[in-house]
N, C-alpha and C positions, 0 to 999 in steps of 0.2 A: 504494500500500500504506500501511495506517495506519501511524504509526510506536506505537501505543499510548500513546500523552501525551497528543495532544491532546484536552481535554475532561475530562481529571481534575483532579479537588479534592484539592491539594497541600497539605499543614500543615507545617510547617517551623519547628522551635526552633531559638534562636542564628542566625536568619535577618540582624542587624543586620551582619555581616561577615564574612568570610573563605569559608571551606565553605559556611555558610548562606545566603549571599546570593548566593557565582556558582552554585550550584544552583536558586535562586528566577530569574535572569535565565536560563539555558539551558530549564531547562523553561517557561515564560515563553513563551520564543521556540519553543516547541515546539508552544504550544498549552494549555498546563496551565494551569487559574487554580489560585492560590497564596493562600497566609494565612500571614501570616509572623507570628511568637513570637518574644520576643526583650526584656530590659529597657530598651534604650536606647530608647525612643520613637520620638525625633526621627530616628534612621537606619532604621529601619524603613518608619517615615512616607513618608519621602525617598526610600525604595525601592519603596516602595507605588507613588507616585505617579510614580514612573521610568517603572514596569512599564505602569501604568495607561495613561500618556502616551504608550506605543507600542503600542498599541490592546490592552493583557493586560490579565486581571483581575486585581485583588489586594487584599488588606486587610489592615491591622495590626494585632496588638491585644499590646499591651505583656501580659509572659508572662515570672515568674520560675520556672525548671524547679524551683527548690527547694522552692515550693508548688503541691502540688496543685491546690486550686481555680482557681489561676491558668492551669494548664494545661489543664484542664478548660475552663475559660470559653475558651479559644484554641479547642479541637475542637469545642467547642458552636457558640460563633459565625461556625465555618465550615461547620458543618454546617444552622442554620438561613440562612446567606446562601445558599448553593451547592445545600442540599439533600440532600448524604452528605460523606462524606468516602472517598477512594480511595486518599491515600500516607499515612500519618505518617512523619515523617524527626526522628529524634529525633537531633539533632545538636546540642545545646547541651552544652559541654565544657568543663573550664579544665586546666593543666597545673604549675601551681607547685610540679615538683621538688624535691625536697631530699634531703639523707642524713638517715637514718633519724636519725640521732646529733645532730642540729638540734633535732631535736623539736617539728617546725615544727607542733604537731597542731590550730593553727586553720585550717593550710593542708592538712591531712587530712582533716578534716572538712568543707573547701568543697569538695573533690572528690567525697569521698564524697557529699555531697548533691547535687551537679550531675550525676557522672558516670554515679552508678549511679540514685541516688534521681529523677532525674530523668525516664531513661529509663524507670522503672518506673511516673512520675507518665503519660509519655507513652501508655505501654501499657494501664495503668488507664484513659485518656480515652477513645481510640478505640477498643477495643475490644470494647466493647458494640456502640458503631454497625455494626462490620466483622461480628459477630458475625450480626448481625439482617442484614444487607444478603447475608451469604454470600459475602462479596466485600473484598479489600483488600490491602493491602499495606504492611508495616511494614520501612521502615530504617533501621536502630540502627549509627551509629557508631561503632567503636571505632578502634584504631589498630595501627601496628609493635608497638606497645608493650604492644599484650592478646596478643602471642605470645615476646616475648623480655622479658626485666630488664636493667637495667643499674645501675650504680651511682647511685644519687639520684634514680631512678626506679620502686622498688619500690612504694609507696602507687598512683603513679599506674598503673603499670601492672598493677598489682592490680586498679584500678576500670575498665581496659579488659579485662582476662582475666573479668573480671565479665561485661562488657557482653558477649561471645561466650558466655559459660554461659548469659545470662538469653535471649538470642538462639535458640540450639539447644534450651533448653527450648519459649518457644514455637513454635519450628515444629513440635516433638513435637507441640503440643496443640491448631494451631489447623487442624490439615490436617481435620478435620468440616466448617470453616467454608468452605474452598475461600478462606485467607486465605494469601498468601506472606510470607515474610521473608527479608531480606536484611542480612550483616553486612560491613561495609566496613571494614579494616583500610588508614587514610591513614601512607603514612611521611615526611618532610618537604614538608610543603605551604607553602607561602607563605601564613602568617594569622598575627595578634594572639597566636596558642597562647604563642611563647616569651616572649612580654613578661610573664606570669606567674612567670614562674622568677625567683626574688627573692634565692634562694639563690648566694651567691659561689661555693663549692667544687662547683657546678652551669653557674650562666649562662653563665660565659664557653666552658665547652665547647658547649651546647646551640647559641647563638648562634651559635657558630664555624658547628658544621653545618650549622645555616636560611641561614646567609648561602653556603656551599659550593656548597650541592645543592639547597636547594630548588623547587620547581616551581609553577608555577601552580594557585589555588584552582578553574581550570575543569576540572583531571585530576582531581578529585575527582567535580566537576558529570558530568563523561562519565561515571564510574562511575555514578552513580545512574542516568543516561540509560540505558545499556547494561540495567541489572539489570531497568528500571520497562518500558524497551520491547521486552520478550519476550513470546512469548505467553501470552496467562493458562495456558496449560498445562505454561508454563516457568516454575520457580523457582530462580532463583540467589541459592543460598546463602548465600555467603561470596563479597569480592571482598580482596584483600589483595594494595597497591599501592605502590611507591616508587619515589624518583628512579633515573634509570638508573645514577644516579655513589655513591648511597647504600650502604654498606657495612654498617650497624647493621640 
């Protein structure tokens, strides 16, 4: 039985670590060739050539979600290497907490342009291609934190309650196109996320929790597997995941 992976054109933002890249290695080993987004070059590169070197395809192409064109040039030149394109997985994210009373608002403004501006750059790329092909699949990131607030997490979790409205709008609009989408709510994962929290009367509780409960960035990878290898006449949702020890 197929498992529905193998053979699709995977695009992948924030593929350089955590989420993004044990999603690029499990689909990988599934069969998926992958194009991985991501600014840091050199760890993309290193992953490309991971990938590559155990007989998957892959390619890098350095991709800041906060510009357009750059995201665009990511889905283009997976679409001219491969041919189409079949997932976007818009998962490039940051999380730099604070209380609202900080004022922290150039660290408002990197979210906002990452977490929502980014996903919308994703959606703007592919989906012309998804459109014309009648076929495809979009997964958009979001987290615990696009369904509850907490203290010094309002900004941030405003730009994932986002991500779940921009989410639920398009599956309203793309069902003509025989397109799915899928919205994944991660609750403490093992990734780079809390190194962002720069905010004192924040980190040291954030921290405490990553270091408590958190879990492996491949519970994440299985979620995408799970939702990507249904059948095309299944469409899952929303998936909304956390440690078993996690109480937020």
């Amino acid at each position: 039985m197929s498992n529905n992976i193998a053979g699709k054109v995977v695009v992948i933002t924030g593929a350089s670590s955590g989420l993004g890249a044990a999603t690029a290695r499990l689909l990988s080993e599934q069969g998926a060739v992958v194009a991985l987004g991501a600014r840091r070059t050199d760890r993309i590169q290193a992953l490309a050539d991971e990938l590559n070197g155990k007989r998957g395809k892959a390619i890098a192409v350095e991709t800041d979600v906060t510009q357009y064109g750059q995201v665009k040039n990511l889905v283009d030149t997976a679409v001219k290497t491969y041919g189409r394109i079949d997932i976007m997985i818009n998962n490039a994210g940051l999380m730099p907490q604070s209380l609202l009373e900080s004022l922290r608002i150039e660290d408002w403004d990197r979210m906002i342009d990452v977490n929502i501006k980014g996903v919308l750059y994703g959606i703007a790329a592919a989906l012309p291609y998804m459109k014309e092909q009648k076929f495809g699949h979009f997964i958009n990131v979001s987290s615990v934190a696009g369904h509850k607030v907490g203290p010094g997490g309002a900004v941030y979790s405003a730009t994932k309650h986002a991500v779940r409205a921009l989410s639920e709008g398009l599956r309203q609009e793309v069902k003509p196109y025989n397109i799915r989408t899928t919205v994944i709510s991660p609750g403490a994962v093992a990734t780079e996320l809390p190194n962002g929290v720069t905010d004192p009367a924040v980190s040291g509780r954030i921290h405490k929790l990553y270091e408590e409960v958190a879990i492996p960035a491949d519970s994440f990878a299985r979620a995408v597997a799970f939702a990507v290898s249904q059948p095309d006449e299944v469409d899952i949702n929303e998936i909304l995941f956390r440690p078993t020890r996690q109480e937020y």
